[in-house]
N, C-alpha and C positions, 0 to 999 in steps of 0.2 A: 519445588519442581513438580510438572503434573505426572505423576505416579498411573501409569494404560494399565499395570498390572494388576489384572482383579484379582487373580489367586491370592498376592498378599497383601490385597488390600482388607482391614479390618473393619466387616460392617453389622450395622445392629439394627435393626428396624423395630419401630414402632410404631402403634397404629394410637391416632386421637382423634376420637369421634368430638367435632365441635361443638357445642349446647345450642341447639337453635340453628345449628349450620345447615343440619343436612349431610353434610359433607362429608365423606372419609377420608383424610390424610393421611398418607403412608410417605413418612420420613424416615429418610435415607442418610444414617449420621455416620462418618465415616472421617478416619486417619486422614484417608489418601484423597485422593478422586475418585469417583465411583458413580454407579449406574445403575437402579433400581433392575436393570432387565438385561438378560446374556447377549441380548442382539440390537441391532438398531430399531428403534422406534417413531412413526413418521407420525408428527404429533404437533401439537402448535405448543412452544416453549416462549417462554422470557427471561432476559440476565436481569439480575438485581442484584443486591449484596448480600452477604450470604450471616450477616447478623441481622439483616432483617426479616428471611426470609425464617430465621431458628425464633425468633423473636414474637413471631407469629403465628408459630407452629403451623409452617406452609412447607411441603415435601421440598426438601434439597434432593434433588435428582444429580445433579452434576457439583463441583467445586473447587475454585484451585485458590489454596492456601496462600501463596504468593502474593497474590491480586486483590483476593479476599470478594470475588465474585462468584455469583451461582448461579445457575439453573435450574427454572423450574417449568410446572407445566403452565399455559396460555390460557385458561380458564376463565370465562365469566366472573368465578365467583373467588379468583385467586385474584387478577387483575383487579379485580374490584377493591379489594382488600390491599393489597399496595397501594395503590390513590389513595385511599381512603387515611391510611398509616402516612402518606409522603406529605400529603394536605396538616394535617395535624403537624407533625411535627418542622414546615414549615416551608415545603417545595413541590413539583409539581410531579408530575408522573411518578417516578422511581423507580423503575424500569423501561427495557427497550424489547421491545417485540421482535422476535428474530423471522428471518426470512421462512416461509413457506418452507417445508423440506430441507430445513437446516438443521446440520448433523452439530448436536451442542456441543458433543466432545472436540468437534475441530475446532468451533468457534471460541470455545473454551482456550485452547491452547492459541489458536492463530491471537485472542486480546491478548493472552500473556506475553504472547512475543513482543507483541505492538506496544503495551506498557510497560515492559524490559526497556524499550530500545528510550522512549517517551522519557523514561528516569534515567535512564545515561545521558539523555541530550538536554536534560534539565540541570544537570552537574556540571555543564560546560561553561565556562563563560561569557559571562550577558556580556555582547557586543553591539545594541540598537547605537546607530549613530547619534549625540548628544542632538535636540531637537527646538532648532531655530526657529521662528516665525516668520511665516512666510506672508506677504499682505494679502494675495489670493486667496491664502486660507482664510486670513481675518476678517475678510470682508465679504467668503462664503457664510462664514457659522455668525455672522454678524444679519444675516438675513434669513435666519431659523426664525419660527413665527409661531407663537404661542396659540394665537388665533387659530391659525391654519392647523394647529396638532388637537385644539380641543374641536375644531369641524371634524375630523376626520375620526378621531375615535369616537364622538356622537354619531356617526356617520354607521361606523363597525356594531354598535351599541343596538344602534337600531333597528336589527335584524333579528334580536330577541336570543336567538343563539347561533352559535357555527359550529354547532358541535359536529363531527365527522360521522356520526352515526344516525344524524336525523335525516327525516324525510328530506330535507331540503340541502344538501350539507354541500353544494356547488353554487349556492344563489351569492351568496358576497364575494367568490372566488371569480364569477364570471363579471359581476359589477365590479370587482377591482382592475379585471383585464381591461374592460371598457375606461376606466380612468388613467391608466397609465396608457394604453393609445392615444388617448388626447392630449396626456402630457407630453409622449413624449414627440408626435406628432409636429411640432416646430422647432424640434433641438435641432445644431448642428451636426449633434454626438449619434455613429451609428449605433443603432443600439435592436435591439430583435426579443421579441415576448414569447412565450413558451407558457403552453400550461401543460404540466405533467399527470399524468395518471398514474393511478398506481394498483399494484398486485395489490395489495395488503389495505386498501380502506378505498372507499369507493366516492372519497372527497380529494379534489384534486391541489397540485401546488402550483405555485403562479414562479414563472422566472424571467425575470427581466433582465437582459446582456447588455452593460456596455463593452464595448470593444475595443480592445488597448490597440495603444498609438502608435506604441513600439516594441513592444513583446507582447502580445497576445496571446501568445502560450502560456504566461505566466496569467494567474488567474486567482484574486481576491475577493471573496465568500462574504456577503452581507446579508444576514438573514435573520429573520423573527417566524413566530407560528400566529398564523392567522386563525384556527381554529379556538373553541370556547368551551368549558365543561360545565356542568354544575354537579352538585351532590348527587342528585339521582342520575346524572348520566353517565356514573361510572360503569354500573351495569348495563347499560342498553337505554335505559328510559329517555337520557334526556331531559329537558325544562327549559325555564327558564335561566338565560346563560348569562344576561351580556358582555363579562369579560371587557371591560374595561379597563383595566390595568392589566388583565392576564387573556390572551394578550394584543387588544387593542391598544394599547401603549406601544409596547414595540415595533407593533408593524406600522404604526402611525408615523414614528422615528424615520423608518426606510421610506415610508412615502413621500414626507417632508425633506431628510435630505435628498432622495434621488429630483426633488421638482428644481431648487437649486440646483444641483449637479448637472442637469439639464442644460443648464444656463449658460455654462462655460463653453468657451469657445474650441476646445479644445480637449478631449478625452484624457486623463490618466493614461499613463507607458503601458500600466498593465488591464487584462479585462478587468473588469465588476462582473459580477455575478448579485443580483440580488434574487433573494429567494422567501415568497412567504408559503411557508409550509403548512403542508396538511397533515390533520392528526396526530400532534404531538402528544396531547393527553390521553391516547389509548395508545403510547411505549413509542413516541417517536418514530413514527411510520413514516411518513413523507421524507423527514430528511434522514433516515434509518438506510431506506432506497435509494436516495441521491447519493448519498456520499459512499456508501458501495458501488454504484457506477461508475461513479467519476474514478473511483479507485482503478477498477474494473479496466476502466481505458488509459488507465496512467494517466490520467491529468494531474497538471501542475499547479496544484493551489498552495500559493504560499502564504495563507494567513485567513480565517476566518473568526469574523465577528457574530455574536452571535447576541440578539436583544430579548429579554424576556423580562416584563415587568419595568417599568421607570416612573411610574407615575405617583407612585407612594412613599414620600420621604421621611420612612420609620426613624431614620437614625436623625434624620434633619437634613433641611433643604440643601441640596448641592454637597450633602457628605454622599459619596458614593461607593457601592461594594467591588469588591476584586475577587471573584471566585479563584479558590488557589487550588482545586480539586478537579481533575481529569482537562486540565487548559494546560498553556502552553507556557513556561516562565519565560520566555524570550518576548512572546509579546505582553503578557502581564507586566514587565518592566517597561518594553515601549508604552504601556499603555499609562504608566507614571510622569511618562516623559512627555508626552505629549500634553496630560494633563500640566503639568508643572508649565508647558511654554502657552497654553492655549486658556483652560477652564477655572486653571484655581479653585479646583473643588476640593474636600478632603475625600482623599481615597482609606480604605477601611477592607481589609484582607478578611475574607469567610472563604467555608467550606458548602456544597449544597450539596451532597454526598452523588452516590452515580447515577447518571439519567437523569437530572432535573432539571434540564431542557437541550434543546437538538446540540448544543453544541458536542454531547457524550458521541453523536451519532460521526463526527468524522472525526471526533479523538481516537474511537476506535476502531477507522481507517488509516491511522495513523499521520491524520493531518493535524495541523498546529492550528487553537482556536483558544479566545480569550473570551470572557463576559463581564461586562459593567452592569452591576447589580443596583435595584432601587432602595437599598439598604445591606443590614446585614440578614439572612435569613430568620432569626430571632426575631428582630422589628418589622419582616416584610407585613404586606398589606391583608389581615387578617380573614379579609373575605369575599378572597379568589373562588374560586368552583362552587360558588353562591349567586342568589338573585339579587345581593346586595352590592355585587364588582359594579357600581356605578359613581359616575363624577360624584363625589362631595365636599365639602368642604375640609376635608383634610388631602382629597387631590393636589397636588401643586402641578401646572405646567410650564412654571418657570425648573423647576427640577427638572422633569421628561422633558424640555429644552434640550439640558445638557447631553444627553443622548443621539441627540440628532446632533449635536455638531461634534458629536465622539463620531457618526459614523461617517459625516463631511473632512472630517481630520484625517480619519484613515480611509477613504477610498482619495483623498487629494495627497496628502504625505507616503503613506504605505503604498498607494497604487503608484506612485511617482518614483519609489525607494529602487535601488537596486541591491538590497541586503534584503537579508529573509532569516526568518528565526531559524538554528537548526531544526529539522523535519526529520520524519522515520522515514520519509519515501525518499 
């Protein structure tokens, strides 16, 4: 439980001048929860986990026991130092940048409510309706195009990088709007494009609405991060990016299935929502913001997907990952189910610890979100936030196929559904 009592909270500080850092570190090791300072301090922070952050000897400012999450400060040369640790050891960020003027000690306690409530509703019993096949569907995800997923990530590729911090960090976000006007420009399906701004990074996110048939309140979350890192651009610098598996692959996925989806004559019962996000690699900014809004105004999202990576089949072709950390187990089992009536892939259960891509960002809004992984994080594809994320010969796009027709499955069966995982909201 988070212990506000500072008087008997027991703390020790010490100080470790880094070799070569520069830096003074003043950590904060403490029983309870605790706070480097008697008063509030208006600071730029990040959640991460809090064996990472000791592991690193990077200041624990905040912590709650329960959760096994922390707080620490938003620094250049801390954030740096988390990628740099999350890369290595086999994921992407590892951390989430918290809002402008956000007080950590609330944020602190409001996850732990949110992942209290998240473990009670994980103990429930999985009820997803057993999953038939539908020929609509079969004959949607039957017209996934391998072709069309390697143009489109050549496409992403080409731009050298989308890192959120370059000079240029809007040029592939405004040519993506420009292609989905044209795609979607002879659907039957109403549908409305949005590009978002944001407080916290000054690269925008792309949202494209379709709009359900028969409950449009109800509202199914498809999203990848369109932005791209490399090694020097954890600090500022930038490079060389192209991100071709990370993550051109996945938003490749939503492009590909939304160009099908287009097609049908007829919308899903509920909205779509697709979303390719800005600035995931500096702490999950773009979808960090969305999904506190959407909370913000009570929206009903009952299910998001979330793509990151598909294009590198470490484990082998068409074995696929199931992140079982900070997702939802009501849709991790639909997402068995679905497999078993549709793809006949092997599904393969991992961990990616917190923050290792947007879906962390409306777990901890307390919405229900699942991720199909291009492996297990051990075998992913070694040489993401490098200038070497380009097609090669160990790419498959018959594997980053299956992806696009995991997201054709669930915006045609899930947006159609009227069951919904249990949810915190």
């Amino acid at each position: 439980m988070l212990n506000l009592n500072k008087r008997g909270a027991r703390m020790q500080t010490t100080f470790n001048l880094l070799a070569g850092s520069g830096v003074l570190f003043i950590t904060l090791l403490t029983s309870h929860l605790s706070h480097a300072h008697g008063g509030a301090v208006r600071a730029s922070y990040v959640l991460t986990e809090k064996q990472k952050l000791e592991r690193l000897q990077i200041p624990v400012l905040y912590h709650d026991p329960e959760t096994g999450l922390a707080v620490t400060y938003g620094t250049d040369q801390i954030t740096t130092r988390l990628s740099a640790d999350s890369h290595l050891g086999g994921s992407c960020a590892g951390y989430q940048a918290l809002e402008e003027g956000a007080d950590p000690l609330a944020i602190l306690r409001e996850t732990q409510q949110v992942f209290r409530l998240h473990d009670r509703l994980a103990r429930l019993p999985m009820l997803p309706r057993p999953i038939e096949t539908d020929p609509e569907i079969e004959a949607a995800i039957s017209q996934v195009s391998e072709a069309h997923l390697r143009s489109s990530v050549e496409w992403l590729m080409s731009y050298g990088t989308r890192f959120n911090k370059g000079s240029t960090p809007n040029r592939h976000v405004d040519d993506l709007k420009t292609k989905l006007q044209q795609m979607t420009a002879g659907s039957k399906l109403k549908t409305a494009i949005n590009v978002i701004s944001h407080r916290s990074t000054k690269q925008n996110s792309l949202h494209l609405r379709v709009e359900g048939s028969e409950r449009p309140n109800e509202i199914v979350v498809l999203g990848a991060h369109l932005d791209s890192i490399s090694g020097g651009g954890w600090g500022g610098g930038g490079g060389s990016a192209p991100g071709a598996d990370d993550n051109a692959s996945g938003s490749s996925n939503l492009i590909e299935a939304l160009r099908i989806l287009l097609t049908q004559n007829k919308a899903p019962a509920r909205t779509l929502d697709f979303f390719w996000y800005a600035g995931e690699e500096s702490g999950l900014l773009g979808s960090g913001e969305i999904a506190q809004d959407y909370k913000a105004k009570g929206a009903d999202v009952v299910g998001v997907l979330q793509l990151d990576m598909t294009l590198f089949p470490g484990e082998g072709e068409l074995v696929i990952g199931n992140v079982t950390d900070y997702t939802n187990a009501w849709l991790r089992d639909y997402f068995t189910r679905i497999n078993d009536a549709y793809l006949h892939a092997r599904i393969v259960e991992d961990r990616c610890g917190y923050a290792c891509s947007d879906h962390a960002s409306w777990h901890r809004q307390g919405y229900a979100a699942f991720v199909p992984f291009e492996s297990t994080t051990k075998t992913m594809n070694p040489d993401i936030h490098t200038s070497r994320d380009v097609i090669s010969n160990r790419s498959s796009f018959t594997h980053m196929a299956a992806f696009s027709k995991i997201a054709l499955i669930f915006a045609m069966d899930f947006g159609n559904s009227t069951q919904r995982p249990p949810n915190a909201l």
